[in-house]
C-alpha positions in Angstrom: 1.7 -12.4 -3.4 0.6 -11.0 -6.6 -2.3 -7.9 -6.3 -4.6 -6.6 -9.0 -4.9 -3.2 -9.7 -8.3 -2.0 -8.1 -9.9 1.0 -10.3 -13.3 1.3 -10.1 -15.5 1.8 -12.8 -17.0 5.2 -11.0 -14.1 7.1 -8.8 -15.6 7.1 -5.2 -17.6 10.6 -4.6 -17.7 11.3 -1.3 -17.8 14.8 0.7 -14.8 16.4 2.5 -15.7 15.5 6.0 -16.2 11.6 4.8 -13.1 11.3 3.5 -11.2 13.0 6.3 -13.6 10.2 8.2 -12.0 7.7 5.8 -8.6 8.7 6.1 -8.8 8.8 10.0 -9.5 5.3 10.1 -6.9 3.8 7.7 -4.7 3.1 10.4 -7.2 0.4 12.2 -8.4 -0.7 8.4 -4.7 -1.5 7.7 -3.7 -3.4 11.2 -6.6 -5.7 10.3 -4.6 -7.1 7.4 -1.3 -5.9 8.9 -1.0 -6.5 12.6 1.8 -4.3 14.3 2.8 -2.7 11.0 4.7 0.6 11.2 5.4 0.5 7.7 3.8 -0.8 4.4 5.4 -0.9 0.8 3.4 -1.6 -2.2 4.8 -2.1 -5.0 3.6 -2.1 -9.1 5.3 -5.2 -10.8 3.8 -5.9 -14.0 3.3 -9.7 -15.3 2.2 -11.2 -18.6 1.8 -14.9 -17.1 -1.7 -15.1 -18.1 -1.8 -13.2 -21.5 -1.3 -9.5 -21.9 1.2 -7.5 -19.0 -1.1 -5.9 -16.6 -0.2 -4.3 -13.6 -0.3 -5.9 -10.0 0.4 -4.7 -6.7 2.9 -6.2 -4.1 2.6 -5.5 -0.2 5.3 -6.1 2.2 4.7 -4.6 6.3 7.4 -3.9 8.5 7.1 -3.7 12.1 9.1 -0.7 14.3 12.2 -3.0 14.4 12.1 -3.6 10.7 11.2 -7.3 10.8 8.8 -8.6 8.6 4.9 -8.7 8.9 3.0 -11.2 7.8 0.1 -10.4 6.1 -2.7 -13.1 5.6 -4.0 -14.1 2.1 -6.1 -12.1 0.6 -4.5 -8.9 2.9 -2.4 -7.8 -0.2 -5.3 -7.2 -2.5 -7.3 -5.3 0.8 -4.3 -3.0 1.0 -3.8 -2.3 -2.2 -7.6 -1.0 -2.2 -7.4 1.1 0.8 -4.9 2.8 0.0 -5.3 3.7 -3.6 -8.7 4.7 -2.4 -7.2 7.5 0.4 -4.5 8.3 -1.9 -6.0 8.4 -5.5 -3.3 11.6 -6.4 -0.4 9.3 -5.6 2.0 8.1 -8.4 0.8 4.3 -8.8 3.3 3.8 -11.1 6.5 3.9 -8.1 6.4 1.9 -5.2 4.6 3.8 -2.2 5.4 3.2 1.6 2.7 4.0 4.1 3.7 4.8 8.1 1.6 4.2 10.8 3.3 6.9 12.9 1.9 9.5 10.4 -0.7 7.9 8.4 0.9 9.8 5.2 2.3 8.0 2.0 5.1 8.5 0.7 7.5 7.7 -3.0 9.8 5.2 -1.7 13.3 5.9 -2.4 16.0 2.9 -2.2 18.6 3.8 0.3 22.1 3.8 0.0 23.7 1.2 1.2 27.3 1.9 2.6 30.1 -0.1 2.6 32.3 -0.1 6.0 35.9 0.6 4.6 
């Protein structure tokens, strides 16, 4: 499923012990859309089908065994918003992965794979 970018017009302004507030409670914001997620990718693609490219966002939640989450329509675009909005300084531009365990994001970085000799 295919995300627009949410900016707001106006950054959100908001004091320190809000956003700690905020950023205590993405965990239950983000099992709302993402039951039993331990993991969330989101991904930039960009896409011209509708006249210049802009860039949209792709979610995909991974439980603790790595299986897939399934994330209701609609639950990509949610996503996408909460967590540019607790991580505005994040690179937008790579894929991010948020974890559960630690409620931090993170660059996502393609692991190797090995091939058994």
């Amino acid at each position: 499923m295919l995300v627009a970018e949410h900016l707001p017009a106006r950054p959100r302004k908001a004091s320190a012990s809000r956003r700690r507030r905020h950023h205590s409670r993405l965990p239950y914001r983000l099992h709302q859309h993402a039951p039993a997620a331990a993991s969330i990718l989101l991904a930039p693609v960009w896409t011209d089908t509708q006249g210049p490219q802009e860039r949209v966002f792709v979610a995909r939640a991974l439980d603790a065994n790595g299986e897939p989450v399934r994330i209701p329509p609609g639950g990509s675009r949610q996503i996408a918003s909460l967590l540019q909005g607790a991580f505005p300084g994040a690179d937008w531009n790579q894929a991010q992965t948020w974890h559960a365990k630690t409620n931090q994001l993170t660059t996502w970085q393609q692991q190797e794979r090995r091939v058994a000799a």
